[in-house]
ChimeraX commands (.cxc) that place a marker at each C-alpha (Angstrom):
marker #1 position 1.85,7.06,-38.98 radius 0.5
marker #1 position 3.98,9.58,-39.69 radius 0.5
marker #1 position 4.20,11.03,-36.16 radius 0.5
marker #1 position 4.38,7.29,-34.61 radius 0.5
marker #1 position 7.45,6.81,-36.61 radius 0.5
marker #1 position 9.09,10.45,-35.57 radius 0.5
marker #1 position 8.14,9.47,-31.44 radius 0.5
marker #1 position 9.59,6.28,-32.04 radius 0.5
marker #1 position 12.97,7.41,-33.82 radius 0.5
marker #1 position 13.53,10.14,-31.03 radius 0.5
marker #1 position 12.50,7.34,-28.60 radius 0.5
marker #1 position 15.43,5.01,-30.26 radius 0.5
marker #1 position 18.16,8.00,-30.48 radius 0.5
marker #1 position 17.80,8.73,-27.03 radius 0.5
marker #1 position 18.27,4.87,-26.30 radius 0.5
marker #1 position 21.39,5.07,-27.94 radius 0.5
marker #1 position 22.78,7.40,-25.94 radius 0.5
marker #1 position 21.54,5.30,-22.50 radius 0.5
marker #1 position 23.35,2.20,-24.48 radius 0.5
marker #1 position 26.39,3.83,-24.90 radius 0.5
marker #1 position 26.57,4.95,-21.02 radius 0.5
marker #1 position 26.01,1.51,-20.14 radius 0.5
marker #1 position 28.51,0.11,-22.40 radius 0.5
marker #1 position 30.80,2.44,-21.29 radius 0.5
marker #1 position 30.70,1.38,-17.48 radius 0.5
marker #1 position 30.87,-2.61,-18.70 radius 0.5
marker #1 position 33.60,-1.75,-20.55 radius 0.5
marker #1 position 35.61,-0.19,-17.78 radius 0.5
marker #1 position 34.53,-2.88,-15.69 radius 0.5
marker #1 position 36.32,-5.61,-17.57 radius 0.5
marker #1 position 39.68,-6.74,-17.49 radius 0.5
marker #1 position 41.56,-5.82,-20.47 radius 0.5
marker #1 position 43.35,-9.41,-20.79 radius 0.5
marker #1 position 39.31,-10.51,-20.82 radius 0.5
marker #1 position 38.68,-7.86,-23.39 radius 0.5
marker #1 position 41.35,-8.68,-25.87 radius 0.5
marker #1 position 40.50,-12.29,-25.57 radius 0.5
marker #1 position 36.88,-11.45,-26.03 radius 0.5
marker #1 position 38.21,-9.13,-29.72 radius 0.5
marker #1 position 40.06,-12.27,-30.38 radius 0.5
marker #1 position 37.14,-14.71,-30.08 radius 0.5
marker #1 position 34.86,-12.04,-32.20 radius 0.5
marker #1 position 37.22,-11.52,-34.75 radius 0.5
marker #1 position 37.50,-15.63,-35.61 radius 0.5
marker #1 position 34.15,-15.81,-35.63 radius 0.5
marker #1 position 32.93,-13.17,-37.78 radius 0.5
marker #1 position 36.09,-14.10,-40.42 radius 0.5
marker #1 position 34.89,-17.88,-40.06 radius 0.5
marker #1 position 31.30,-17.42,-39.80 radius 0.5
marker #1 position 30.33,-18.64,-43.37 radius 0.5
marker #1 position 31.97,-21.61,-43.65 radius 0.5
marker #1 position 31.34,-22.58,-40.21 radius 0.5
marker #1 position 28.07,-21.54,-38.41 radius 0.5
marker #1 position 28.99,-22.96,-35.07 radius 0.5
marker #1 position 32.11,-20.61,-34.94 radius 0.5
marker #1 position 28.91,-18.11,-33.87 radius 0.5
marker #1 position 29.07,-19.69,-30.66 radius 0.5
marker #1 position 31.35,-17.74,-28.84 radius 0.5
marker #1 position 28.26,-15.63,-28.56 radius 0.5
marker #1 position 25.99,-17.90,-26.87 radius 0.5
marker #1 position 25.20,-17.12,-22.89 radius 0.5
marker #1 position 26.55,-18.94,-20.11 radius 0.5
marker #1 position 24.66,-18.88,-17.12 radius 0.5
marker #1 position 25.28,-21.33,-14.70 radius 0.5
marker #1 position 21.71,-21.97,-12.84 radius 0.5
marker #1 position 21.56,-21.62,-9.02 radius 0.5
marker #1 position 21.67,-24.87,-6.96 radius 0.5
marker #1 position 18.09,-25.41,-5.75 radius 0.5
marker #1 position 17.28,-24.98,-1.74 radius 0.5
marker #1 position 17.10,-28.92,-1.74 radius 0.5
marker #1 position 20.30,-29.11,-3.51 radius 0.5
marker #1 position 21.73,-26.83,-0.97 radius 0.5
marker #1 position 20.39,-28.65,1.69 radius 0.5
marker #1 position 21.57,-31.87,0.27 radius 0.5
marker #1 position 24.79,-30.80,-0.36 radius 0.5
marker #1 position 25.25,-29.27,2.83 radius 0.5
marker #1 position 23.73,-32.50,4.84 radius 0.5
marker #1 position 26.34,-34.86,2.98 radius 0.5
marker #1 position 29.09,-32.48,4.52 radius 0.5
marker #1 position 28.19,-32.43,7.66 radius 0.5
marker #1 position 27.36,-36.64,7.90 radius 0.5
marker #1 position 23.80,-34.80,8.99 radius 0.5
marker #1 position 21.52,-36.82,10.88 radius 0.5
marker #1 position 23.75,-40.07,11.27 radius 0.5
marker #1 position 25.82,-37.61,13.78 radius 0.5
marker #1 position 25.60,-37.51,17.41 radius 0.5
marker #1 position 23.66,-34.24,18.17 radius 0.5
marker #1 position 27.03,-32.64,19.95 radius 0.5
marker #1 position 28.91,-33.75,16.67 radius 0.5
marker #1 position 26.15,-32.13,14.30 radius 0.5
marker #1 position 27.14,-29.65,12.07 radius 0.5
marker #1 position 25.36,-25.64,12.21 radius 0.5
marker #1 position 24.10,-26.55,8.62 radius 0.5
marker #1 position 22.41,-29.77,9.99 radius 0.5
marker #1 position 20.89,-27.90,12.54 radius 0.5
marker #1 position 19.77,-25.44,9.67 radius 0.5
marker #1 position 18.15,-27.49,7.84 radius 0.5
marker #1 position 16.75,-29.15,10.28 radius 0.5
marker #1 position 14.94,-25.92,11.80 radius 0.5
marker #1 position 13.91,-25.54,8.33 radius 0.5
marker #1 position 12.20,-28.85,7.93 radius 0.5
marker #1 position 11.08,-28.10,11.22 radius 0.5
marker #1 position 9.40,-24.67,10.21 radius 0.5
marker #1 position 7.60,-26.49,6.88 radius 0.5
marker #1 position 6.62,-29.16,8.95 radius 0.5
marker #1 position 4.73,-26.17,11.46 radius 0.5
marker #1 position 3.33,-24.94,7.98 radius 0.5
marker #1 position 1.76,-27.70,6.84 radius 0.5
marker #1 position 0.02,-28.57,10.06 radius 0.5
marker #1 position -1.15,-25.00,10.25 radius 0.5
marker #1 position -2.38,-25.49,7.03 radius 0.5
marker #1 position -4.52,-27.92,7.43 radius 0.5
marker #1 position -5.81,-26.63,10.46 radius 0.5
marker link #1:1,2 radius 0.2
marker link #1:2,3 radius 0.2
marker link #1:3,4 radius 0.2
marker link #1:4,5 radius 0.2
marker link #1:5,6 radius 0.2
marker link #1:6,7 radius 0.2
marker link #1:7,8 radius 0.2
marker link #1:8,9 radius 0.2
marker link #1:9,10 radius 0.2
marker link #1:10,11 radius 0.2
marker link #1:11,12 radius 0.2
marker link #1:12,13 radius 0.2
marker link #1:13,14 radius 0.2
marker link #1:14,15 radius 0.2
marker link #1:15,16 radius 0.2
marker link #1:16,17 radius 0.2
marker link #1:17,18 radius 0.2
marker link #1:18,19 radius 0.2
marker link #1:19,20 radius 0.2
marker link #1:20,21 radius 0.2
marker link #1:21,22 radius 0.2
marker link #1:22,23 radius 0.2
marker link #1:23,24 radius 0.2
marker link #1:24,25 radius 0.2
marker link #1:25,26 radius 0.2
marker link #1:26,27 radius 0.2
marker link #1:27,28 radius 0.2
marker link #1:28,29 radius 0.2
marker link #1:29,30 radius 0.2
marker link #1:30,31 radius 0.2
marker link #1:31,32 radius 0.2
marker link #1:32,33 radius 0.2
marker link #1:33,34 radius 0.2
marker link #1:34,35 radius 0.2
marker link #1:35,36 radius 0.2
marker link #1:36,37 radius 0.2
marker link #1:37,38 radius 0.2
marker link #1:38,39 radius 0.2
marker link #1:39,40 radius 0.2
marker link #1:40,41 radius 0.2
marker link #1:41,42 radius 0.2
marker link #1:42,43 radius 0.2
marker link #1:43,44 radius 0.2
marker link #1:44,45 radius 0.2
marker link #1:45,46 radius 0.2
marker link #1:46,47 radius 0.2
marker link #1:47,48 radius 0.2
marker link #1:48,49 radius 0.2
marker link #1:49,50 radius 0.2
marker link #1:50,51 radius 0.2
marker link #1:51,52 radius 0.2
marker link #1:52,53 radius 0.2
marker link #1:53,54 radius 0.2
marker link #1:54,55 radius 0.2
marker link #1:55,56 radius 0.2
marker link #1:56,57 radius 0.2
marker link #1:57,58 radius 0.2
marker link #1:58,59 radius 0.2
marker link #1:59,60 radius 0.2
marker link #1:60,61 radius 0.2
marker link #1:61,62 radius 0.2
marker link #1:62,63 radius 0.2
marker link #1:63,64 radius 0.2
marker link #1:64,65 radius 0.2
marker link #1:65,66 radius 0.2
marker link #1:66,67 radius 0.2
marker link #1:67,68 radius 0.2
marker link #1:68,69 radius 0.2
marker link #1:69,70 radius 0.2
marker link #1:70,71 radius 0.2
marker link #1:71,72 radius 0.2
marker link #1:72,73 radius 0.2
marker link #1:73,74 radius 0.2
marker link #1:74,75 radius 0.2
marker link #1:75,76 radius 0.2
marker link #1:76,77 radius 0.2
marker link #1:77,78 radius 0.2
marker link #1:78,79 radius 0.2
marker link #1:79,80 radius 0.2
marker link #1:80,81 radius 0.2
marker link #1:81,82 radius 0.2
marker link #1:82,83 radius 0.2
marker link #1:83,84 radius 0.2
marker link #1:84,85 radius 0.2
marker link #1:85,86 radius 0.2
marker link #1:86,87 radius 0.2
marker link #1:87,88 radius 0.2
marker link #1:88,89 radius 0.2
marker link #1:89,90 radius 0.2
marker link #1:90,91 radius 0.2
marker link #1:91,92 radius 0.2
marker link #1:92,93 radius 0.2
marker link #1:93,94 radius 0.2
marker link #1:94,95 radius 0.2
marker link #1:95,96 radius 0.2
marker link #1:96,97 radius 0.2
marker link #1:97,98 radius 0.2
marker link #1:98,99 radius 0.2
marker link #1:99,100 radius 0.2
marker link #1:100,101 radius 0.2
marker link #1:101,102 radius 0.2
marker link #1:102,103 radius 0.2
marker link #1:103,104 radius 0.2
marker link #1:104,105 radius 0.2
marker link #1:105,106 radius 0.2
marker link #1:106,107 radius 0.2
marker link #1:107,108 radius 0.2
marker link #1:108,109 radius 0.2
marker link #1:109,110 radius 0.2
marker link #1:110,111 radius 0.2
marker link #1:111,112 radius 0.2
marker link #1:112,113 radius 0.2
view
């Protein structure tokens, strides 16, 4: 036990030093307007944190998902007035997608061969 704990501290000081590096680079990667925003934001929520848990919130991730290749495709057909179009008039992301559709369609068949 003893020497699981010692391997595992050393493990965890070494950690912090990798930590700080990468803080370091994040840090000078952000704009300082962001950053004092950011102290702002921290500060009002640690000073209001009892009273109000959902001050915390500030904290929370925002990560906008990725449209979805049939979003994409959607989108991208609705611009272009896709396949109502005379073929001359057709956009290059009708064509895309229709290659695409195209090269499924190829898939399936061969497939099921």
């Amino acid at each position: 036990m003893k020497r699981t704990l010692c391997h595992k501290y050393k493990q965890a000081k070494n950690g912090i030093a990798e930590s700080e590096k990468a803080f370091d680079k994040l840090d000078e990667a952000a704009p300082t307007a962001s950053k004092k925003e950011w102290l702002a934001s921290e500060r009002i929520a640690q000073s209001s944190r009892i009273n109000d848990p959902a001050a915390m919130d500030v904290y929370e991730i925002n990560i906008k998902k990725a449209s979805s290749k049939k979003e994409i495709e959607l989108r991208l057909l609705e611009e272009g007035n896709a396949y109502n179009a005379a073929p001359a008039c057709r956009s290059v992301a009708t064509w895309v997608s229709m290659g695409l559709a195209i090269e499924e369609a190829q898939i399936a068949l061969v497939i099921e061969l």
